[in-house]
C-alpha positions in Angstrom: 165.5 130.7 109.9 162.6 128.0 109.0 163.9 124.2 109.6 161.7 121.9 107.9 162.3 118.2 108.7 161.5 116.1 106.0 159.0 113.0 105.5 161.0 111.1 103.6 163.3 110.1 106.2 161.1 108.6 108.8 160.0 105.7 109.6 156.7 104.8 106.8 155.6 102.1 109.4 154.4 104.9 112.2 154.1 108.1 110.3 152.0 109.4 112.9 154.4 108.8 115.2 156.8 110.9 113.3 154.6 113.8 112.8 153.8 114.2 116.8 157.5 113.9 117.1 157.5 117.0 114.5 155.2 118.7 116.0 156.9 118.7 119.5 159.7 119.6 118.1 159.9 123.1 117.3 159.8 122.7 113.6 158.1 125.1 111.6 157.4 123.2 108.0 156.8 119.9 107.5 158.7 118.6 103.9 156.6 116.5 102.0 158.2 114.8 99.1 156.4 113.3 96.4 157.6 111.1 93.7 156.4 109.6 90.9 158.6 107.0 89.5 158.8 109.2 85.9 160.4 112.7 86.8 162.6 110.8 89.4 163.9 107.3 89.7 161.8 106.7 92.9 157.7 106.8 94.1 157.1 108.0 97.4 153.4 109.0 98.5 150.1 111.0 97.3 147.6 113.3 98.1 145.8 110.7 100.5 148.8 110.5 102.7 148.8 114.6 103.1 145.3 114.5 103.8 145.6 112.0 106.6 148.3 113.5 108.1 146.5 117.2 108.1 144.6 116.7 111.2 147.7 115.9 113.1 149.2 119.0 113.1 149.2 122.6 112.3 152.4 122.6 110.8 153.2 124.1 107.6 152.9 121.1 104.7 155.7 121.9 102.3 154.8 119.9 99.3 157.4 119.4 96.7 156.1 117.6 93.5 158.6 115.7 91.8 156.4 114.5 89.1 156.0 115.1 85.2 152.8 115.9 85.2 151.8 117.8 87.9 149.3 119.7 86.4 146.1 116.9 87.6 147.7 116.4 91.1 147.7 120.0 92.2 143.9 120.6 93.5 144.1 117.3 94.7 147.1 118.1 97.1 145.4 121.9 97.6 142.5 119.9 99.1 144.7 118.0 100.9 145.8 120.4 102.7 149.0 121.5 101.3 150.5 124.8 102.2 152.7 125.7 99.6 153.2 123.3 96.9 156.1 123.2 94.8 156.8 122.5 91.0 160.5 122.0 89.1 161.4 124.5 86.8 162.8 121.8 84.2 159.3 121.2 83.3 159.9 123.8 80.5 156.8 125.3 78.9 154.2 124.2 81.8 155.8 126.5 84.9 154.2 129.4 84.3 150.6 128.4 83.8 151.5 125.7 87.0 152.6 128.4 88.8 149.3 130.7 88.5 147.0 127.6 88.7 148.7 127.0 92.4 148.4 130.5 93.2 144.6 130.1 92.0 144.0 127.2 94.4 144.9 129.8 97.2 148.5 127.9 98.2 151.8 129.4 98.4 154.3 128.9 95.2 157.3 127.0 95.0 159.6 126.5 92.4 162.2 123.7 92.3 165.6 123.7 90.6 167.6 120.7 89.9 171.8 121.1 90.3 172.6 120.6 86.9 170.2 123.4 85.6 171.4 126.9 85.2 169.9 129.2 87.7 169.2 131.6 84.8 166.4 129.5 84.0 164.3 130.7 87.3 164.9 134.6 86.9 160.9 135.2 85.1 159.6 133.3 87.7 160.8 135.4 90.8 158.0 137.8 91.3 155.6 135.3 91.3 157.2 132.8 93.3 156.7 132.6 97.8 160.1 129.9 98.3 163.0 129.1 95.4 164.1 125.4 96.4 167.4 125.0 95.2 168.1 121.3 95.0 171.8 120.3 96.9 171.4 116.9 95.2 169.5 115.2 92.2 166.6 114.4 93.7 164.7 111.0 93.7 166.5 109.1 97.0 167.3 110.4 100.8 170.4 110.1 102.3 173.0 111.2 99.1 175.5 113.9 100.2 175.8 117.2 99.6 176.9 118.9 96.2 179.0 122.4 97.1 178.7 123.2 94.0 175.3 124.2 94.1 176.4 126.9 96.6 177.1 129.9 94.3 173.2 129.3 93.2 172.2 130.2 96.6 174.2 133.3 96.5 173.1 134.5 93.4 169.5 133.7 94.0 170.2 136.0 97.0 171.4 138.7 95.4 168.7 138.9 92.9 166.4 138.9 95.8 168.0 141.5 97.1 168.9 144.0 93.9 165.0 143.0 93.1 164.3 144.1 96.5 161.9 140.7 96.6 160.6 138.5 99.1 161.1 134.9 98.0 162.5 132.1 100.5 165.5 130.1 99.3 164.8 126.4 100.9 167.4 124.1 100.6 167.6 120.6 100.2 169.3 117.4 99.8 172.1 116.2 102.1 171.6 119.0 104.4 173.2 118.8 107.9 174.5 120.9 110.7 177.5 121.8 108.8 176.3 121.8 105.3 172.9 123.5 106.9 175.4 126.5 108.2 177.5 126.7 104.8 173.7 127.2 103.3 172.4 129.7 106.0 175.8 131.6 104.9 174.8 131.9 101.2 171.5 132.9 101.6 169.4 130.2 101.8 166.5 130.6 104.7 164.6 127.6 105.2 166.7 124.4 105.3 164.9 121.0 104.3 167.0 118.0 106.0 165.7 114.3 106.2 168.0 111.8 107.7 170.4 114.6 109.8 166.7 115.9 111.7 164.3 112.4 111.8 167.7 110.1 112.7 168.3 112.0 115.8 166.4 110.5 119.4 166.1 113.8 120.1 164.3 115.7 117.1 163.3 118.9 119.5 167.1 119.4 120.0 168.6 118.6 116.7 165.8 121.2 115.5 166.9 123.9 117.9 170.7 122.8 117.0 170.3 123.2 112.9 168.7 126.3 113.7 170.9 128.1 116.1 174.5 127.2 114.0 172.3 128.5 110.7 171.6 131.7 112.1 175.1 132.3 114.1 176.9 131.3 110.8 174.1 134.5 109.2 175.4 136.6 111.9 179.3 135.8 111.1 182.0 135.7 113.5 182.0 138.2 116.8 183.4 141.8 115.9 186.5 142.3 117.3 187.0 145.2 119.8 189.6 147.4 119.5 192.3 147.4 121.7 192.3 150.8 123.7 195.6 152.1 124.8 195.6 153.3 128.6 195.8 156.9 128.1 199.4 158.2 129.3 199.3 161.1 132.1 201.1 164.1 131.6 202.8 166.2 133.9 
């Protein structure tokens, strides 16, 4: 189970800060939003920000490009040291060549679905894909709370992986906590993208180690019951 704070939710004033605390922590992927005002209703941060945060860590940089044109930002970000970049499958006709032309910069592939798009609309893209992000709110702001609905796209982007006998993550993200993070786990999902839950804690190295343990016991399920052996009776 891969918990991937995310940027978004610390403080902008002493993001350094924020990434040692990350990097203390435990966390395996850093989330790195980026907006740009068109695709969502919000601008975050660009390519300059990833590449002066690179040398801080070796954390994984998750980058997920909530832009409309994300065509001319991606070898700027693959310089910048993302890791895996991701792009939203609503942009229609330009996924598939955006999808090759990350794989052709030598990064890990992401796609990105919205929750009012059908989950059909990712099935070509599966094969080529490294981590489905299955949105848990419409994205653009941090802090809105978590759509269930979106849960029976987990669980059937799991069971694809699994009849297709694939590989793919399923990250999460979007009012992810430590209940809503378990209820994920449950479905399917595998890496878990929370914001204000993880970065709002004192304690980031525990609330890491917390998300992560009730994920992967709610994975597991409850304990087996034993059954209950009868004393044998004695004869004679």
């Amino acid at each position: 189970m891969i918990v991937a704070p995310s940027l978004l939710a610390a403080n902008y004033g002493r993001l350094a800060d924020a990434v040692a605390r990350h990097r203390a922590s435990g966390a395996e992927w850093l989330h790195l939003d980026v907006m740009d005002g068109h695709f969502v209703p919000n601008i975050s941060f660009g390519p300059q920000l990833v590449k002066t945060l690179r040398p801080l860590t070796p954390a994984f940089f998750d980058v997920h490009l909530m832009c409309d044109k994300p065509l001319i930002l991606l070898p700027m970000f693959a310089e910048a040291g993302a890791d895996q970049i991701t792009v939203h499958v609503e942009l229609g006709d330009q996924v598939e060549p955006l999808l090759w032309k990350i794989r052709a910069l030598g990064r890990k592939v992401g796609l990105a679905i919205n929750p009012p798009t059908a989950i059909a609309l990712t099935q070509p893209f599966l094969e080529v894909v490294d981590t489905l992000l299955v949105m848990t709110v419409n994205p653009g702001f941090g802090g809105q709370p978590f759509i269930h609905e979106c849960l029976p796209k987990i669980q059937q982007a799991a069971a694809w992986r699994r009849e297709r006998d694939l590989a793919f993550h399923i990250e999460v993200d979007g009012g992810i906590n430590f209940n809503t993070a378990a209820e994920c786990a449950r479905a399917g999902a595998d890496v878990l993208v929370s914001g204000t839950t993880l970065f709002g804690q004192r304690n980031l190295k525990a609330a890491v180690a917390r998300m992560r343990r009730l994920a992967q016991a709610a994975v597991a399920g409850p304990p087996v019951a034993q059954p209950h052996r009868r004393a044998a009776r004695l004869v004679g």
